[in-house]
Structures are given as structure tokens and as C-alpha cells.
N, C-alpha and C positions, 0 to 999 in steps of 0.2 A: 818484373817490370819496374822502373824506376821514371815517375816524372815528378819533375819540376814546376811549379810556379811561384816566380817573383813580383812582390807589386813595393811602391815605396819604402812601405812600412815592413813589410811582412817577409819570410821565403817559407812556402809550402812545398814538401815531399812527401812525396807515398812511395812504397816501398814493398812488392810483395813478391811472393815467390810461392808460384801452386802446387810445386811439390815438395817443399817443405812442410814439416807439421810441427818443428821447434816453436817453443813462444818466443814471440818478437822479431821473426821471420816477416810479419806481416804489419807497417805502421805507417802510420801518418805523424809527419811532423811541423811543428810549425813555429818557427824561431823568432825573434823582432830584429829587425837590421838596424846596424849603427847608422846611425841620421849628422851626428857633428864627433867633434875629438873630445866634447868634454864630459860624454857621458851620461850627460844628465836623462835619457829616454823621452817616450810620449806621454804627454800628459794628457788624461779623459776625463770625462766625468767620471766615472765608473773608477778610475785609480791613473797608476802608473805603468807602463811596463819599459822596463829598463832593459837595456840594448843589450844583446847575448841571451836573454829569459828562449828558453825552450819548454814547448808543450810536445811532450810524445801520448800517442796512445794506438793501440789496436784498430785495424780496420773494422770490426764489428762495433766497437766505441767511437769510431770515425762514422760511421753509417745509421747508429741511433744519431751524431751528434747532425749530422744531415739533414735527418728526419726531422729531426726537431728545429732547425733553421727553414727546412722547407714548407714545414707546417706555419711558423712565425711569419714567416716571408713569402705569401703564396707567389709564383708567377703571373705576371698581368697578361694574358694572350687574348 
């Protein structure tokens, strides 16, 4: 299975395949997208991240990283 989602800032993919059992068969990615031509990236409190930066990791690294956002961020229902 392969999806996609793009928002301004960001492109997220996940990327898995359940009958494979290679490592790195199974990831989540998450890139920063060019914003202007000069490069310069976003700037946060927190830091910078400069346009082309990629985060790869495992779906199970992806799913504590969930967890841990889902704990942070309860849903309001």
C-alpha cells in the first residue's frame, strides 16, 4: 500500500508491503517542501528546517511516534 499526503509545508508517505519481511519494506516518510527559490526553509521556534530535509522511519517507530502525539494531543469528541 502506498499513500500520500501533502499539506503546505510538509509531504507524508507511508509505504508498506505485508508480505514482505526485508527491513525498510515498511516506512513512513516525511519531507519539507520548497516554499520560495532561495532556499532559505521554515523558520520555528523550535529551529529551522530547510527545504529537501527528510525524516524516514519504520512503521512501528511511526506508531509509538502516534502514540505519543495522540497522548499529547487528546481528541476533543
Amino acid at each position: 500500500m502506498r499513500r500520500t499526503k501533502n499539506t503546505k509545508r510538509f509531504n507524508f508517505r507511508v509505504v508498506t508491503d505485508e508480505t514482505s519481511h526485508q527491513a525498510g519494506a515498511n516506512t513512513v516518510t516525511i519531507s519539507v517542501k520548497d516554499h520560495d527559490l532561495e532556499g532559505k526553509g521554515y523558520s520555528t521556534p523550535t529551529g529551522v528546517s530547510t527545504p529537501g530535509q527528510v525524516l524516514t522511519m519504520t512503521v512501528k517507530e511511526a506508531k509509538a511516534f502516534q502514540n505519543f502525539l495522540n497522548k499529547t494531543f487528546p481528541s476533543k469528541s
